[in-house]
N, CA, C and O atoms as a GROMACS GRO file, in nm:
protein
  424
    1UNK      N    1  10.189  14.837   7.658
    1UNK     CA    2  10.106  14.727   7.703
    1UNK      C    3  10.179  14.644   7.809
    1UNK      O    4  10.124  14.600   7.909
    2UNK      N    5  10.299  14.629   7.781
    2UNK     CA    6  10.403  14.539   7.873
    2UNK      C    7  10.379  14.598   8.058
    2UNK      O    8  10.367  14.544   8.168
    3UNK      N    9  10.381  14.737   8.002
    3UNK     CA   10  10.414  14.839   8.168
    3UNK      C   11  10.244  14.767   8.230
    3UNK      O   12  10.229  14.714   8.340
    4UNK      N   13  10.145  14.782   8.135
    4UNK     CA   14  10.003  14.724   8.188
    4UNK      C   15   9.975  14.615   8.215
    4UNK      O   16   9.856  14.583   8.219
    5UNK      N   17  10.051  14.546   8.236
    5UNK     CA   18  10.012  14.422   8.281
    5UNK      C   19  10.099  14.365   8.397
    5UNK      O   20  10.060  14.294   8.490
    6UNK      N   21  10.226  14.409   8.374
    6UNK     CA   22  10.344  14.400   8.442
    6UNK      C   23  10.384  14.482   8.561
    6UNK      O   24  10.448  14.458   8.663
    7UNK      N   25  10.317  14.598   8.508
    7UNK     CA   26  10.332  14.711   8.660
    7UNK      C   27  10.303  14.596   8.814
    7UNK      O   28  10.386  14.551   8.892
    8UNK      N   29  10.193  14.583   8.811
    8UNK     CA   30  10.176  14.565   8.982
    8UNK      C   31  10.339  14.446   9.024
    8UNK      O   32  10.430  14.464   9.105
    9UNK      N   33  10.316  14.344   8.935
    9UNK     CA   34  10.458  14.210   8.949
    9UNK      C   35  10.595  14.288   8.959
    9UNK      O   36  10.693  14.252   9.024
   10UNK      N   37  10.582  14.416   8.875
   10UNK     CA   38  10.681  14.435   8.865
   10UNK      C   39  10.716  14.534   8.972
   10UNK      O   40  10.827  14.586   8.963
   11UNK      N   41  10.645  14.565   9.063
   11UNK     CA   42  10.696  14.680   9.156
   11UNK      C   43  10.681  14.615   9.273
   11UNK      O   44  10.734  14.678   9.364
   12UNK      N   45  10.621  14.494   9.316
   12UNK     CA   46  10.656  14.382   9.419
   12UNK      C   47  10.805  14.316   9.420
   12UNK      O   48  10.854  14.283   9.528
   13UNK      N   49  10.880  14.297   9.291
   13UNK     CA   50  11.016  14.258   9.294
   13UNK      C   51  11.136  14.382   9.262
   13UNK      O   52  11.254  14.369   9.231
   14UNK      N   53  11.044  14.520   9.288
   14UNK     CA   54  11.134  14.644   9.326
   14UNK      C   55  11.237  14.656   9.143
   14UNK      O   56  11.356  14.647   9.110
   15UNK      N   57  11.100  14.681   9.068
   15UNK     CA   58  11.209  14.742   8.982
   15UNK      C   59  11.185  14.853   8.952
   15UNK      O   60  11.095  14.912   9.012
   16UNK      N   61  11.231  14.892   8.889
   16UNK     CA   62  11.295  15.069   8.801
   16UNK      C   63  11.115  15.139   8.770
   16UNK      O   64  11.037  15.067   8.708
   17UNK      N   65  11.081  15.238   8.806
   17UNK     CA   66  10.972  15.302   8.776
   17UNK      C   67  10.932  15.252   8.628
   17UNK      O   68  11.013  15.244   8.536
   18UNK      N   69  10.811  15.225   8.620
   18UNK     CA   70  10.756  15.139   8.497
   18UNK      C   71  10.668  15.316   8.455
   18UNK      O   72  10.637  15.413   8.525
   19UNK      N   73  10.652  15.279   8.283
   19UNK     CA   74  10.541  15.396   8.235
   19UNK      C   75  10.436  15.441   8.319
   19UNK      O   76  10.418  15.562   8.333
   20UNK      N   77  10.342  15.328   8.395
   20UNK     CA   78  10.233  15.359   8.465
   20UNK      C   79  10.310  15.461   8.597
   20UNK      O   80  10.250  15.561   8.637
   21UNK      N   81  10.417  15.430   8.644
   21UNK     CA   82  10.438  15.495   8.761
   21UNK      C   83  10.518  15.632   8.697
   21UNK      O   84  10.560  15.710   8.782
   22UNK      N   85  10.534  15.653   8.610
   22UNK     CA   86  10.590  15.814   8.598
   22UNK      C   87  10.429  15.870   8.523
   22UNK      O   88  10.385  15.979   8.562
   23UNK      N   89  10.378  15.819   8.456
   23UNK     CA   90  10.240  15.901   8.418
   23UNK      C   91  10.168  15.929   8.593
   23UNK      O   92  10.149  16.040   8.643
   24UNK      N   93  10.141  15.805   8.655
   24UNK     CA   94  10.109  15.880   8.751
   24UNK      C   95  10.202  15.984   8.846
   24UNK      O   96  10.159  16.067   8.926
   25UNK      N   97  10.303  15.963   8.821
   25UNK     CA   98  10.371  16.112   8.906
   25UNK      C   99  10.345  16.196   8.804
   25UNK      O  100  10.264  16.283   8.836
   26UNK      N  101  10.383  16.202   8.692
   26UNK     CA  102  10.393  16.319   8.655
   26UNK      C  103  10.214  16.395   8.591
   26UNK      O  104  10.184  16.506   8.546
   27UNK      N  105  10.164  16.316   8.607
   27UNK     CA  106   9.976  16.412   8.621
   27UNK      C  107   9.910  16.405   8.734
   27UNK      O  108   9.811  16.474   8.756
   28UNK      N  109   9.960  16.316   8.824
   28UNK     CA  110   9.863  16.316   8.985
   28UNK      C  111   9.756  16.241   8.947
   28UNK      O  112   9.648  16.299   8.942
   29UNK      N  113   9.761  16.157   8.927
   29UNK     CA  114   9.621  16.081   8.887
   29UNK      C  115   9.670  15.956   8.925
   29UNK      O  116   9.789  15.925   8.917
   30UNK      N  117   9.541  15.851   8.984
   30UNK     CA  118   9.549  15.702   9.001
   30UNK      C  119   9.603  15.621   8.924
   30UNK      O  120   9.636  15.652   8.810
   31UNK      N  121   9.623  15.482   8.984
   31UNK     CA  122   9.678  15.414   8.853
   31UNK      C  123   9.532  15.341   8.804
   31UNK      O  124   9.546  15.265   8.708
   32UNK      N  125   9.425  15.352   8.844
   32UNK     CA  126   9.347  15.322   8.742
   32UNK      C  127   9.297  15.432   8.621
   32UNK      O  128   9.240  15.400   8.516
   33UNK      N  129   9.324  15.532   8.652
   33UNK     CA  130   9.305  15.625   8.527
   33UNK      C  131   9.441  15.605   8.466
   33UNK      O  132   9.426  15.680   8.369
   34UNK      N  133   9.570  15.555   8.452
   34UNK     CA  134   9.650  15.554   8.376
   34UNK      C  135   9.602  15.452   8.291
   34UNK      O  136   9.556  15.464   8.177
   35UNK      N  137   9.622  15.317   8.382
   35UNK     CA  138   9.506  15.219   8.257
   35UNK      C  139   9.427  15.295   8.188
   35UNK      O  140   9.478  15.336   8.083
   36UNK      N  141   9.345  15.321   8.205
   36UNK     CA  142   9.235  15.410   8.134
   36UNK      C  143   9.257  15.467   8.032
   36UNK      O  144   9.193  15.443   7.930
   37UNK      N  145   9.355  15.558   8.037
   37UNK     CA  146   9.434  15.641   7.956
   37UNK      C  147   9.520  15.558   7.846
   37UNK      O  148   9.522  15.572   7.724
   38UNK      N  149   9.581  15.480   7.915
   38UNK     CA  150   9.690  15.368   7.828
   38UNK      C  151   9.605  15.304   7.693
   38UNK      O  152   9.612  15.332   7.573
   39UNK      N  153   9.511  15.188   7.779
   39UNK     CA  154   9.400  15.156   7.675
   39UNK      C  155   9.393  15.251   7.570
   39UNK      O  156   9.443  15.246   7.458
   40UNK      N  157   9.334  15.327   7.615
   40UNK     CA  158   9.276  15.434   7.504
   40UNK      C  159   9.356  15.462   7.368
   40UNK      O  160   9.324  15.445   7.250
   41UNK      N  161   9.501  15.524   7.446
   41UNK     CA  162   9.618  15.526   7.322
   41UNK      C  163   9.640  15.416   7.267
   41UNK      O  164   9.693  15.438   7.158
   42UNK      N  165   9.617  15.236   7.299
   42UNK     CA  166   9.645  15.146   7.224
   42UNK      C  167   9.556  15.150   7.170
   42UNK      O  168   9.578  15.198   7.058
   43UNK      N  169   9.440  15.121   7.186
   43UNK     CA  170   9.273  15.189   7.085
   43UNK      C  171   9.273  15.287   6.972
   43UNK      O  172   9.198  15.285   6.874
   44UNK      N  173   9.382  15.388   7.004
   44UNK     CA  174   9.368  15.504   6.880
   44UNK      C  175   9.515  15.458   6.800
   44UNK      O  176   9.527  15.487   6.681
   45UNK      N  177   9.588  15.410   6.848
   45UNK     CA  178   9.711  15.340   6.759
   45UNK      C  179   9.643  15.223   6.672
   45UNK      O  180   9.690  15.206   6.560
   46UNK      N  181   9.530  15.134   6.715
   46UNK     CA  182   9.539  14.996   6.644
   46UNK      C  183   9.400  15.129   6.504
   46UNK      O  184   9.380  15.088   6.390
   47UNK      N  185   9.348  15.234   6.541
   47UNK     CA  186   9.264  15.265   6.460
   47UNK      C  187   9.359  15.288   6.359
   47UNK      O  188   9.352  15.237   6.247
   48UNK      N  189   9.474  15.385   6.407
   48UNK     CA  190   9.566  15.503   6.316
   48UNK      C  191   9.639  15.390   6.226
   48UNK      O  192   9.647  15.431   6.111
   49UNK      N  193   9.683  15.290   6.238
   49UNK     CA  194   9.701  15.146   6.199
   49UNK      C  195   9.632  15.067   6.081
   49UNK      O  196   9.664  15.015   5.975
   50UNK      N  197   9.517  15.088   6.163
   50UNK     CA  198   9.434  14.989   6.036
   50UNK      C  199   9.401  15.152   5.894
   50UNK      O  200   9.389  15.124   5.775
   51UNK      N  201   9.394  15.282   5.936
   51UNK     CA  202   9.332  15.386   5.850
   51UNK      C  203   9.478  15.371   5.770
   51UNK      O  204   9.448  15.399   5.653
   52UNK      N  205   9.552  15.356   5.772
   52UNK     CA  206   9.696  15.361   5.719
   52UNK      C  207   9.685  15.264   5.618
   52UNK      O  208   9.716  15.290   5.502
   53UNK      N  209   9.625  15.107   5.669
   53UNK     CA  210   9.633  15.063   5.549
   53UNK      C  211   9.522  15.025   5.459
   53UNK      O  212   9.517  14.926   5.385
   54UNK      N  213   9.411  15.142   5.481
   54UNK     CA  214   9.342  15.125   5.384
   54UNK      C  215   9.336  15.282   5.299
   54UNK      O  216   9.225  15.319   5.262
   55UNK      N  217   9.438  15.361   5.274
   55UNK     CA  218   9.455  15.438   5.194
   55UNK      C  219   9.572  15.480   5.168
   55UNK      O  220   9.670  15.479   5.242
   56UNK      N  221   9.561  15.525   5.035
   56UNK     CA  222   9.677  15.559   4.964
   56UNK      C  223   9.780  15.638   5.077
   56UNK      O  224   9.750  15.737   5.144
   57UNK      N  225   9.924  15.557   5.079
   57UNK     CA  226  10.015  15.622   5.152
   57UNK      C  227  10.161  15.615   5.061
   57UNK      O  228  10.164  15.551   4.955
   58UNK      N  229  10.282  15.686   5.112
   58UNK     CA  230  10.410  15.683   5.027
   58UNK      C  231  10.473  15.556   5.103
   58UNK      O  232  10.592  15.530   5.085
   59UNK      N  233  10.391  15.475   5.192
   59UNK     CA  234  10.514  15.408   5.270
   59UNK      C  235  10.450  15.265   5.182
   59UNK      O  236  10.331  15.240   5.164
   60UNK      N  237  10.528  15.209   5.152
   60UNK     CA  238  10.489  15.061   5.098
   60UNK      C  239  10.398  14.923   5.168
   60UNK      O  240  10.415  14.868   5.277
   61UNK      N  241  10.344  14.907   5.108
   61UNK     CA  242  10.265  14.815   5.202
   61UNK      C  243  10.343  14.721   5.297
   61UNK      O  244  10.336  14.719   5.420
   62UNK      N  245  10.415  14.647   5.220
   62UNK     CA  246  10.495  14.586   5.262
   62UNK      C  247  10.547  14.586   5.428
   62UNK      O  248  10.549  14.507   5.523
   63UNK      N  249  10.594  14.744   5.396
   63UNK     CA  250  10.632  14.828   5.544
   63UNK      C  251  10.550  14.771   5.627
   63UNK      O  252  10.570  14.686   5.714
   64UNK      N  253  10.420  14.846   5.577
   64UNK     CA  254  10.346  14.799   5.681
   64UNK      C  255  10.259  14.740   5.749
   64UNK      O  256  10.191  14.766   5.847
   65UNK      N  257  10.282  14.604   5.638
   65UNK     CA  258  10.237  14.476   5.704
   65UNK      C  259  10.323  14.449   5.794
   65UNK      O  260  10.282  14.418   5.906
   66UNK      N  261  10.451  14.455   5.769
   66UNK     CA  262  10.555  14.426   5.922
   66UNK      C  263  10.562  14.511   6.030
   66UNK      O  264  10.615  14.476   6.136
   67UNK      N  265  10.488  14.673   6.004
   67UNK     CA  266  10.467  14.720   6.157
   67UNK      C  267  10.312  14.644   6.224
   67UNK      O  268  10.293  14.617   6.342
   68UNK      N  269  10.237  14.628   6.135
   68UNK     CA  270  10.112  14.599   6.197
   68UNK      C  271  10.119  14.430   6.273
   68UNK      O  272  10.050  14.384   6.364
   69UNK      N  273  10.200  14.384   6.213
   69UNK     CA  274  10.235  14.231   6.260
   69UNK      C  275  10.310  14.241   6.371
   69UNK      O  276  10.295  14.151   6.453
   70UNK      N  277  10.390  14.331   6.397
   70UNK     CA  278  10.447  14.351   6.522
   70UNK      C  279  10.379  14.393   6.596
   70UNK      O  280  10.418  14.366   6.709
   71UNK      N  281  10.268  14.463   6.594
   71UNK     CA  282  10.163  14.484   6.709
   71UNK      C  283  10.066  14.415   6.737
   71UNK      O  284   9.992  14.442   6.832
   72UNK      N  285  10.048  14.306   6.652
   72UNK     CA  286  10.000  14.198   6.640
   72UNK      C  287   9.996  14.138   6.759
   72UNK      O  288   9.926  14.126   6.859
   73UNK      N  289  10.132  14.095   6.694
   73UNK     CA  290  10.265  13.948   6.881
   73UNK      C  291  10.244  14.080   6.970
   73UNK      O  292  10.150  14.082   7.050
   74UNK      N  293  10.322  14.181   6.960
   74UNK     CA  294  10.299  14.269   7.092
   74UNK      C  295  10.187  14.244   7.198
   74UNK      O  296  10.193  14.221   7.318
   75UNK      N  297  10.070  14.259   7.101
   75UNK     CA  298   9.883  14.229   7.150
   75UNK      C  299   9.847  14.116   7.178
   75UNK      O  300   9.767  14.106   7.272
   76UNK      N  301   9.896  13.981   7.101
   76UNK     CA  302   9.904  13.893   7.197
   76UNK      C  303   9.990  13.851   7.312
   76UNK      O  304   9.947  13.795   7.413
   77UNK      N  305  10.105  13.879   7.291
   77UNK     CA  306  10.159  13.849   7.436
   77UNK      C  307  10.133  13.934   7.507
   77UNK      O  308  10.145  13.885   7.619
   78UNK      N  309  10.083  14.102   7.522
   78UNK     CA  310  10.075  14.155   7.670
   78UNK      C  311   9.875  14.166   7.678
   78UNK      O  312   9.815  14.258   7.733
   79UNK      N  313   9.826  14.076   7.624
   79UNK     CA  314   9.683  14.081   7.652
   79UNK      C  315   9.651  14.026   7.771
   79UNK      O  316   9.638  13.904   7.780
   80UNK      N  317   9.630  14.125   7.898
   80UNK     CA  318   9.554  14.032   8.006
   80UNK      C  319   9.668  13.978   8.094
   80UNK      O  320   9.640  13.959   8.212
   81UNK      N  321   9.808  13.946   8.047
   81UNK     CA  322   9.903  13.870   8.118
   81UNK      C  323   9.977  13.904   8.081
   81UNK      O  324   9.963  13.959   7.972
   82UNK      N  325  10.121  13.899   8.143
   82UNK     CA  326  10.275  13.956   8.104
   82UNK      C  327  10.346  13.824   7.996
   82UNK      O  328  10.440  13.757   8.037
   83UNK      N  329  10.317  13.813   7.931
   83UNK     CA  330  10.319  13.698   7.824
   83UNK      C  331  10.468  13.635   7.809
   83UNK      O  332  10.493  13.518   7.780
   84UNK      N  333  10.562  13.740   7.834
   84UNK     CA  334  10.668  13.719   7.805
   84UNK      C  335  10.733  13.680   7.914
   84UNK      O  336  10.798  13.575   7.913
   85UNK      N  337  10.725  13.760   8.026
   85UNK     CA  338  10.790  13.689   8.168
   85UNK      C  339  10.689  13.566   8.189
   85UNK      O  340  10.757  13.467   8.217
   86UNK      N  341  10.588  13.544   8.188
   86UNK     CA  342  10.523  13.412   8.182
   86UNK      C  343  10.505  13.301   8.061
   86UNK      O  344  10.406  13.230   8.047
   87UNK      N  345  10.624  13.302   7.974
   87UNK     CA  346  10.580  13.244   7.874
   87UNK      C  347  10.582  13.051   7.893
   87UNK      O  348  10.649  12.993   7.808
   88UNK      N  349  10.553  13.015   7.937
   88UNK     CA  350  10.539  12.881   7.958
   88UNK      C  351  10.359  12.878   7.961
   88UNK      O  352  10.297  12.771   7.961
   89UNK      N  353  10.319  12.960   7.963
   89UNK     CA  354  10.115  12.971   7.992
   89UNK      C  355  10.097  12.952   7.869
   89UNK      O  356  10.128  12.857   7.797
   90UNK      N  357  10.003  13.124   7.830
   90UNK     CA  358   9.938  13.107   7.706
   90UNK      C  359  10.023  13.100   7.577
   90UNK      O  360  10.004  13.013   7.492
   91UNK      N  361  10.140  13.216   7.563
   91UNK     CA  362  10.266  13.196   7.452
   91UNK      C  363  10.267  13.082   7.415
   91UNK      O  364  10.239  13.043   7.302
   92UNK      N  365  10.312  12.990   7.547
   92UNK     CA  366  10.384  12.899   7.469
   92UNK      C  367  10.251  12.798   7.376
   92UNK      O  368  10.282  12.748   7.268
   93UNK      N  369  10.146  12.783   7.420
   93UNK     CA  370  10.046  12.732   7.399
   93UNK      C  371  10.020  12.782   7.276
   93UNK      O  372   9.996  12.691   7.196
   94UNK      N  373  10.014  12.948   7.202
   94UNK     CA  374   9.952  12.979   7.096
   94UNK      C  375  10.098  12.935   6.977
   94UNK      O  376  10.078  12.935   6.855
   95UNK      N  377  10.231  12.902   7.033
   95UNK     CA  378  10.344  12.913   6.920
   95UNK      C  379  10.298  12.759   6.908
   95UNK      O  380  10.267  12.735   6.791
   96UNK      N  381  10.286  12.667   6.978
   96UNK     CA  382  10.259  12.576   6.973
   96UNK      C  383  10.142  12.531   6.866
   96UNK      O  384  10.158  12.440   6.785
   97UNK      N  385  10.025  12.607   6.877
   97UNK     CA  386   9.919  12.630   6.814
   97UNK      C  387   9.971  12.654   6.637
   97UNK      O  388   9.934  12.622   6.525
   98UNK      N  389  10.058  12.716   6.690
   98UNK     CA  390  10.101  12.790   6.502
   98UNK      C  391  10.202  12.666   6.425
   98UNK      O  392  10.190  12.596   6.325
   99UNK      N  393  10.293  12.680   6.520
   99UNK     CA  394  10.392  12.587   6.457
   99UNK      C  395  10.390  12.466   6.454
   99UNK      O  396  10.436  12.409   6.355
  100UNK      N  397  10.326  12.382   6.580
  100UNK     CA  398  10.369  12.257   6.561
  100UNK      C  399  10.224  12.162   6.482
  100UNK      O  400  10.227  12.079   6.390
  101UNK      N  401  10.102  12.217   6.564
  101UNK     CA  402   9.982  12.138   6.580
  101UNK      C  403   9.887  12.241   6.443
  101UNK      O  404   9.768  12.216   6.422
  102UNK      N  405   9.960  12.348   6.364
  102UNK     CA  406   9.906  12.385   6.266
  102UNK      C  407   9.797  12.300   6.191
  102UNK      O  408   9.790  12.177   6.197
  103UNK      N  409   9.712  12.384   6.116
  103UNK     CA  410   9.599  12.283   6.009
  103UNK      C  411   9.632  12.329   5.887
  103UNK      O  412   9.642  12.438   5.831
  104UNK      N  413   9.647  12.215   5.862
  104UNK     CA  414   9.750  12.255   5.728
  104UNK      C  415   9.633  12.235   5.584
  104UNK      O  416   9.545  12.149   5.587
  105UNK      N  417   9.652  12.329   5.466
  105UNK     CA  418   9.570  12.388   5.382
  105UNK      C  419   9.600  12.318   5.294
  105UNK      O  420   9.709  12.330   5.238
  106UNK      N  421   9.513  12.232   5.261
  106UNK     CA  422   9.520  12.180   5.083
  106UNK      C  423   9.453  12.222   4.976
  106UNK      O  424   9.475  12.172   4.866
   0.00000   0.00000   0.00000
C-alpha cells in the first residue's frame, strides 16, 4: 500500500525503484494496471484475513488479532495518502482522535 500511494512523490525525489516500478518492468504493463492489480491483492488479503478468523484454525486467536490490527494502522495510514511521510495531516489527527480527545465509556 505504502509503494501506492508513494510511488509518484517518491520517484520525483529520485528514489530506489518502488514495487509499482519493478511490477511494471517486469510484466510490461502501465502503472495504472499495477494499481489495479495491487488493490486487488489488498482486497483478497483483507478477505483471506477476515475467513481466517472466522474458522477453526491451529494459530491462536490471539495471533491473530495482532496480525489483523497491523493491517488495520497499515490501512489507515497508506489510505489515499502516504500517511507516514505526511504524518502531521490525517495520522496525526486520527492518534489524536484515539488518545487524547477519546469518548470515554461508562
Amino acid at each position: 500500500m505504502d509503494d501506492m500511494v508513494g510511488h509518484k512523490h517518491e520517484q520525483e525525489r529520485g528514489h530506489v525503484a518502488s514495487a509499482v516500478e519493478c511490477y511494471m518492468k517486469q510484466h510490461g504493463v502501465a502503472e495504472e494496471v499495477v494499481y489495479v492489480e495491487f488493490k486487488q491483492r489488498v482486497t483478497n488479503a483483507w478477505k483471506d484475513m477476515n475467513a481466517e478468523c472466522f474458522r477453526p484454525t491451529a494459530v491462536p486467536m490471539p495471533l491473530l488479532s495482532l496480525v489483523l490490527n497491523f493491517a488495520r494502522v497499515i490501512n489507515l495510514i497508506y489510505t489515499g495518502e502516504d500517511g507516514y511521510t505526511n504524518s502531521r495531516k490525517r495520522l496525526k489527527q486520527c492518534i489524536t482522535f484515539v488518545l487524547i480527545d477519546s469518548v470515554p465509556i461508562n
